[in-house]
Every structure is written in structure tokens, then in C-alpha cells.
N, C-alpha and C positions, 0 to 999 in steps of 0.2 A: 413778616419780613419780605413775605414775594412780592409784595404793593411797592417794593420800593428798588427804582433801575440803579444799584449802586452794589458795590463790593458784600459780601456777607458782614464784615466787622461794621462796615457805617449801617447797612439795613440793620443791625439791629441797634447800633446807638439811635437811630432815628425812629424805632420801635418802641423802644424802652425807656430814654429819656424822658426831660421835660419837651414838649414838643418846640417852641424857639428857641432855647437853647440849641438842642438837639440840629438844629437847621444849621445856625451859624457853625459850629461846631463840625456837622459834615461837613460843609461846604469849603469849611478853613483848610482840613486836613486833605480834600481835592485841590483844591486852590490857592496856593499859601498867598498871601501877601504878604504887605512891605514889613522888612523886621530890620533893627538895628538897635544898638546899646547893649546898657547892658541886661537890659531884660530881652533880648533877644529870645531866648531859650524859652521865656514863661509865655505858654497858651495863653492863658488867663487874660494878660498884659495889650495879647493880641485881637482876642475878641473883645475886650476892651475900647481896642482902636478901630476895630472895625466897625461897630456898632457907633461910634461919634462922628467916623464917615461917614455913614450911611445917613445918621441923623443930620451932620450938615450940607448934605447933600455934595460933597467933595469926594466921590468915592474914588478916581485917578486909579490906584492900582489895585485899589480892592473889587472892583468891577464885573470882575469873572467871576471871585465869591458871591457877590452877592447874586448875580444871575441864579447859577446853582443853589444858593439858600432861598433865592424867591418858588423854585421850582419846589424844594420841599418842604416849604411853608404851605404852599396851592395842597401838596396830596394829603398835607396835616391838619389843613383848617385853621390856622393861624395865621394870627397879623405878626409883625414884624415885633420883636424887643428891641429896645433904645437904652434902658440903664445898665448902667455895669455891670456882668455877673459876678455871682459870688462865683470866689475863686474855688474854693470846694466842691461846687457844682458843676464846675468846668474837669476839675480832675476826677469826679465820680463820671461823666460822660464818658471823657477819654476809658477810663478802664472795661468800659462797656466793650469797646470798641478795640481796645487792646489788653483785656484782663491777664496777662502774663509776664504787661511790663509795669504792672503796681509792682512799686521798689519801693523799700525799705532801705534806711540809712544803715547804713554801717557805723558801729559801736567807734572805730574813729574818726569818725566824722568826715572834715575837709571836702564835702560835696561827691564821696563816695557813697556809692548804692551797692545794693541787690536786689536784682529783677526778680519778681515772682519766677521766672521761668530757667533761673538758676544762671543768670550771667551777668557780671559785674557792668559797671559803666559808673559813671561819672560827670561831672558837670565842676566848670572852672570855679575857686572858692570866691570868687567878685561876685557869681551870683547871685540876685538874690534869692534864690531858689535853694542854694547850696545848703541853707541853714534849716530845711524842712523836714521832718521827720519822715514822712510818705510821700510819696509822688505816683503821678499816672506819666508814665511818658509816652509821647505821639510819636517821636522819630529818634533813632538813634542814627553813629555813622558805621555802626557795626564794628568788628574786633580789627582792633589797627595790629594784628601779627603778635608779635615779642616785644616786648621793651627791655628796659635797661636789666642789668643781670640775670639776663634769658628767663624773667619772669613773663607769663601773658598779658598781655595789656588789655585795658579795660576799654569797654566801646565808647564812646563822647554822647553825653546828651545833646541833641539840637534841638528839642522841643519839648517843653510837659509843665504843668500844671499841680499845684499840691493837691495830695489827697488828703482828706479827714484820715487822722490814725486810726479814729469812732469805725469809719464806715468800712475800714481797710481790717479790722478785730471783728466787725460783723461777719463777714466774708470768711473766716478763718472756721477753722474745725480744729480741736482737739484729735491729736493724732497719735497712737504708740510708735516709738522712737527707741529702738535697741540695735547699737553701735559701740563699737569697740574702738577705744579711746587710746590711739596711738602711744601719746605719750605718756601716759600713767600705766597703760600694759592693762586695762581693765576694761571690763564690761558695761558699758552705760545704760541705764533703762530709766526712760523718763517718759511723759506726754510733749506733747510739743503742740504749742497753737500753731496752726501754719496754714499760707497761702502759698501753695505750690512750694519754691524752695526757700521761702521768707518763715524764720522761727519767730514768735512774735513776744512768745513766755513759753515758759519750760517750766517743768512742775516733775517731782521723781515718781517715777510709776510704782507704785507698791506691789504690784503684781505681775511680771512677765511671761511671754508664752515661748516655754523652752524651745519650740521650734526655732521661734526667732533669735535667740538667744544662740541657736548651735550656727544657725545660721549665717548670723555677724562675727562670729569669732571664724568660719569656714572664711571668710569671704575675707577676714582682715589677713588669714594668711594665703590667702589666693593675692593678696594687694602685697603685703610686706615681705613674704617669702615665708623658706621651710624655716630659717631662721629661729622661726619661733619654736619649731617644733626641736626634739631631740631623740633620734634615733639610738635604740636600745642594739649593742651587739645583735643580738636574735633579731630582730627588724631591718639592719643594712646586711644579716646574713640572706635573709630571706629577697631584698632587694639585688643583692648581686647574684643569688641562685635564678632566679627569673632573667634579671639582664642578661645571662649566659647563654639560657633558653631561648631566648628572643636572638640573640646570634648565631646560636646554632644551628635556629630551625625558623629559618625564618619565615617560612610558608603557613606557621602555626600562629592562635591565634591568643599568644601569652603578652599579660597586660604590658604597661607600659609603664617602670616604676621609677625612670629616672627624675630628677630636681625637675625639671621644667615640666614635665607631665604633670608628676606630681601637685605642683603648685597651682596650676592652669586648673585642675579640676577637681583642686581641695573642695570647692562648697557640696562636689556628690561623693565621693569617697571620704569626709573626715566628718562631715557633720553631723553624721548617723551615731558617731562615738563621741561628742560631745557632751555630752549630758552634765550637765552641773559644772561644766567651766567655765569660768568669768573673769580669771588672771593671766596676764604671763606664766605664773609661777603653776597654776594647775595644768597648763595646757605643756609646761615643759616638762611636768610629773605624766602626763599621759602616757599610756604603755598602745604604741602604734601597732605594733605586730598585729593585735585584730585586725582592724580598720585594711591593712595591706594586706592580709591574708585572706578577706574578705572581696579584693579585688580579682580571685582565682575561681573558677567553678569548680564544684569538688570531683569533677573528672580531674584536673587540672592541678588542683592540689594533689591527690593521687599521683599523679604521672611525673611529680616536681619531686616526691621523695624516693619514687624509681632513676627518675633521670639524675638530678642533680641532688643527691643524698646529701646530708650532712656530715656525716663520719663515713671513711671506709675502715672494714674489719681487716688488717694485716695477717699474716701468717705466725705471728707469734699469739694473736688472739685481742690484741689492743685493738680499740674504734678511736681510729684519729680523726678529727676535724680537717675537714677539707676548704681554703679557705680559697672562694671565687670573685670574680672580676668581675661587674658588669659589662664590660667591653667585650667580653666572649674571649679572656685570654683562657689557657687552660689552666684549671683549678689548680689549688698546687696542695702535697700532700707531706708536712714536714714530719719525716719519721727517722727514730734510729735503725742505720742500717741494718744493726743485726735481726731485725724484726722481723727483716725479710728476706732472711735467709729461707732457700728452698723454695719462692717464689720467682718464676723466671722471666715473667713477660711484665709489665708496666699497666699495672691497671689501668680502668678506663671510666670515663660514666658516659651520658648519652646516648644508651645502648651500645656502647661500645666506640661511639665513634670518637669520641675526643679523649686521646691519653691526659692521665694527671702529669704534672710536671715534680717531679719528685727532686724534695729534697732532702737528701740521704743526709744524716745527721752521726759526728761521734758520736761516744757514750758520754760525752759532755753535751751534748746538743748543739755544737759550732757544726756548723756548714760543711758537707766533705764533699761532694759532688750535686749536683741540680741534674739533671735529666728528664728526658722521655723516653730513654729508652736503656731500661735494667738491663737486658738482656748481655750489652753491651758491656754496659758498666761492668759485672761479674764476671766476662771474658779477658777483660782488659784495666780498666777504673779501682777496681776493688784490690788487683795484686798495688799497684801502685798507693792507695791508699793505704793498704797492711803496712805496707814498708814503714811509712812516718807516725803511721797511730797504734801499733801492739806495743811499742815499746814505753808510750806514755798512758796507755790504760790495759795494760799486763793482765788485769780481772777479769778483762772481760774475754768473749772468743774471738781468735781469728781464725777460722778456719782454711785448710788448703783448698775445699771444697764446698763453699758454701750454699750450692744449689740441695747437696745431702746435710748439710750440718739442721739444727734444731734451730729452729728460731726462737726468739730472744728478746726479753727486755732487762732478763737479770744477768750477772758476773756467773764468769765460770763455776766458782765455788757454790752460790745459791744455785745453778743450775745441774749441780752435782749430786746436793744436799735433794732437790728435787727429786732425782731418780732415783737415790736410797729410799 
């Protein structure tokens, strides 16, 4: 290819081809001449016309090609060609020379392609061109933006030649192809004949490698969202004990388990726990909690059931569930008041730095105060609340003194029955 003073893509058309072909053909693609009709578009059509210039000795604007094609006739050892080429030999050239833009038609037709190199394009359906199974194309105008209902618009062909579909199936390899199939919610595993992003046949693979398998389902919720996923109570408990963390301390280095994280770096956090999913429906059976819990180092884990525990133990002896915020609001603690009788300060977690937000419940469970601060509430809160709740649950205790009274989940009477 270094014999030859021209771009790397024509040194090797002019390497590898037939050698007068190969002349005309660089020469065209340095020098276009005249085009007009409606074969404009078609190479083929063109070196056609060039070659019956040259033979009638009229060459007017073909002049500078042919300069250029005498020049690489001289380093080839070739005399001049005069008959028509085949047109298939003109688009097996071309691809030499632009192997990424053999296109393949499109299943509906109308003079739509795909370029080997994964980008659409097109040619007007007057063409005659339009009706070709394969092409090599020489020049596009490249992506005209957005088109109509903010679709992308496809690039215009200005120039190409049909290719043999023969010689375009030669070119191809059998390839494993495991993709996850938007609209059916399932697993796809097939071969694929393919030239770059051109599928040419598809055939079902009877055997896939669960790597790749974990790895297209990671990747289609990295593309669709958590959506597909469903978080288990214990899974968004554990995601809002951590988002807590990460506000409380933010100097620390606790992961990052919000939606957008999350989804961004599904293909290395979820596809380790993929094994054997191939549905919707399995993947929204999946139990996440590993997979997230696996995002923690086991220092980390460790220091997540010191800091942000799941239950605190009250002074009546209940472990209640403490229910957190990713935002870092303070966790809140819904417990019946009498439970915490003789407890005076407001717990905490975070080693102590962030009070729970309590919310002091009747012995029905309705709402009787929210707080941060007990201490308070028993000076003041708690006479006011006696007032309107001993008289509608008379069973239970109110005491004058409820920093000495017994804490409590039962009625007076079971807590009577208790001390005999």
C-alpha cells in the first residue's frame, strides 16, 4: 500500500482490486465528474461514462480523472479498460475502500439502508439503485440533525454501487448475539451473520454463556430503568439506612444507592446476581438485598447495624423498627408512649449524633405527639395529652409520674396480673 501516493482507503482499493478497475475507481472517488439524472447516485453508471469518454476521446470534464487514473495505471502496469464494468465489481471495490459503509437494505424497503458501521441512510425511491439488496456506498451527506417527530434522520446517499449479497455473506462471520428483548420482557440468544452492525440471518443459539446472559439483562436495566427491578421492604430498608449515612457523614466512604446510581452501574453491582434470568418476571422475583448488601465492605456493614440499626429496644423491652429516609431526615421511631415510661432523654443513632424523631402513639396507635425531644414532652406534652386520653382508654396507665412509673405495652390490669 506504501507504493501508492493516495489516502490509506484508495492505497488499498488500488492494492487489492482488479488493477484497471481499481485506477478508474480511485481516480473517480479523487475526482468526480460530471453526474446528472437519475442515476446520479450510481458509481457503476459513472465509470460507465467515464470509460466511453476516454474511449471517444471527449473527455471535457472527465480530464483530471483520468490524469490521476493514467498515473495509477503507470505504478500498476496496466493499459487502460474501455468496456463497461460489471456493476458488482465496482461495488466489491468501493467496499475495499470503504468497508463500513456496505449497507444492507432495510426489511422495508423504500431505498432505506444500514451501513455496516451502524448508521442509517437512504437514497430517493426514483433510484435506480433504491431496489438493491446491498450496496457499497462512496459518499454520503452525512446526518441531516432530527427530522420530523424529533426522530433522527438518516444521512442521503450521493454515491454507491450495488454490491453482490454473495460477496457481502462471504465477508460475514457467525457471531453469538444475547440481548434482551424490550418488548417481550425476555432474554434473546441467537447467532447472528453479521458485517459490523448489518444482521444478515439469525439462527437460535442453543447454548449461551451466562456471562453474557447476566450481562444483557444488567445492561437492559442500566438502559430501561430500576423499573424492572422490585425492591423487597428489607432492600429499600437497607437503601435508606445507607442514604442516611451518606448524609450524616459525609466525609465517609458509604456507597451510593440512590435510582440514578443505582441504574448507571447496574451492569457491575446486579449482574453478579443474575444467574438464570431471562424474564421480566424472574428478574422482578429477584430478592436484591444481596446484590445491595454486597455494595458495603464488611467493615461497613458492621458499622451500618451500630449506626443505623434496624429496631431500637425501648424501656418496656419491645425492638421497634426504625423507619429511615434517604435524605438524612431523622429516622423516626413509632412507639406507644407508655413504653417509654422512665426513659428520659430521646434516643439517638449515629453514635449519638442524630436524635430519632419520635412518634409517641395511644394505646390505639393514633398519633399523640411527634417529637425530638422526650424530655420535654414529660414536663409538659404528656400532662396535656392525659387530659383527653385516660378517659377513652381507662385500661391502660397514666401515671402522675411517668419518668418512675413501669413501662408498658400492656393495660393496667395484665400489668397488675404480672406483679402477682
Amino acid at each position: 500500500m506504501l507504493r501508492f501516493p493516495a489516502h490509506p482507503r484508495l492505497a488499498h482499493l488500488l492494492q487489492a482490486a482488479e488493477p484497471a478497475l481499481a485506477s478508474d475507481v480511485a481516480a473517480l472517488l479523487e475526482e468526480r465528474g460530471p453526474r446528472s439524472g437519475a442515476s446520479a447516485a450510481d458509481f457503476a453508471e459513472q465509470v460507465t461514462a467515464f470509460r466511453q469518454a476516454r474511449q471517444a476521446g471527449a473527455l471535457g470534464g472527465w480530464a483530471a480523472a483520468e490524469r490521476l487514473a493514467a498515473q495509477w495505471r503507470r505504478l500498476l502496469g496496466v493499459a487502460p479498460a474501455d468496456a463497461p464494468p460489471d456493476p458488482y465489481a465496482v461495488g466489491a471495490a468501493l467496499a475495499l475502500a470503504y468497508p463500513e459503509r456496505r449497507a444492507w437494505a432495510r426489511p422495508q424497503g423504500g431505498g432505506r439502508f444500514l451501513l455496516a458501521g451502524g448508521q442509517g441512510a437512504a437514497l430517493p425511491e426514483s433510484s435506480p439503485l433504491a431496489q438493491a439488496p446491498a450496496l457499497a456506498v462512496a459518499h454520503l451527506d452525512g446526518l441531516a440533525g432530527t427530522g420530523s417527530a424529533g426522530r433522527r434522520a438518516e444521512a442521503r446517499i450521493l454515491l454507491a454501487a450495488p454490491l453482490d449479497p454473495a460477496d457481502l455473506e462471504a465477508a460475514a462471520e457467525w457471531t453469538p448475539c444475547t440481548e434482551w428483548d424490550s418488548r417481550s420482557g425476555r432474554l434473546l440468544a441467537q447467532e447472528e451473520l453479521r458485517v459490523g452492525a448489518l444482521v444478515l440471518a439469525a439462527r437460535p443459539l442453543p447454548r449461551s454463556d451466562p456471562a453474557a446472559e447476566a450481562d444483557a439483562v444488567a445492561h437492559a436495566v442500566a438502559a430501561e430503568g430500576l423499573g424492572l427491578l422490585r425492591f423487597s421492604p428489607e432492600a429499600q430498608a437497607l437503601r435508606a439506612r445507607v442514604g442516611s449515612l451518606r448524609a450524616w457523614q459525609p466525609g465517609e466512604d458509604w456507597p451510593d444507592l440512590s435510582d440514578a446510581a443505582l441504574q448507571a452501574a447496574a451492569p457491575v453491582w446486579l449482574a453478579p446476581f443474575l444467574g438464570g434470568v431471562r424474564s421480566r418476571e424472574a428478574l422482578e422475583r429477584l430478592d436484591l438485598l444481596p446484590a445491595l448488601t454486597a455494595l458495603l465492605s464488611w467493615e461497613q456493614q458492621s458499622r451500618l447495624d451500630t449506626l443505623a440499626p434496624t429496631h431500637l429496644t425501648v424501656p418496656s423491652g419491645s425492638r421497634v423498627r426504625l423507619e429511615y429516609s434517604p435524605d438524612g431526615a431523622p429516622p423516626v421511631l413509632a412507639v406507644k408512649l407508655q413504653e417509654l415510661f422512665g426513659l428520659a432523654d430521646t434516643p439517638s443513632v449515629c453514635g449519638g449524633q442524630v436524635p430519632v424523631l419520635l412518634h409517641l402513639l395511644s394505646p390505639a396507635r393514633r398519633p399523640v405527639q411527634v417529637t425530638q425531644d422526650l424530655r420535654s414532652f414529660w414536663a409538659h406534652g404528656y400532662f396535656e395529652a392525659r387530659k383527653d386520653l385516660r378517659g377513652r382508654y381507662p385500661k391502660h396507665p397514666w401515671p402522675d409520674d411517668p419518668a418512675s412509673h413501669v413501662p408498658t405495652a400492656k393495660t393496667k390490669r395484665a400489668l397488675e396480673g404480672g406483679r402477682r
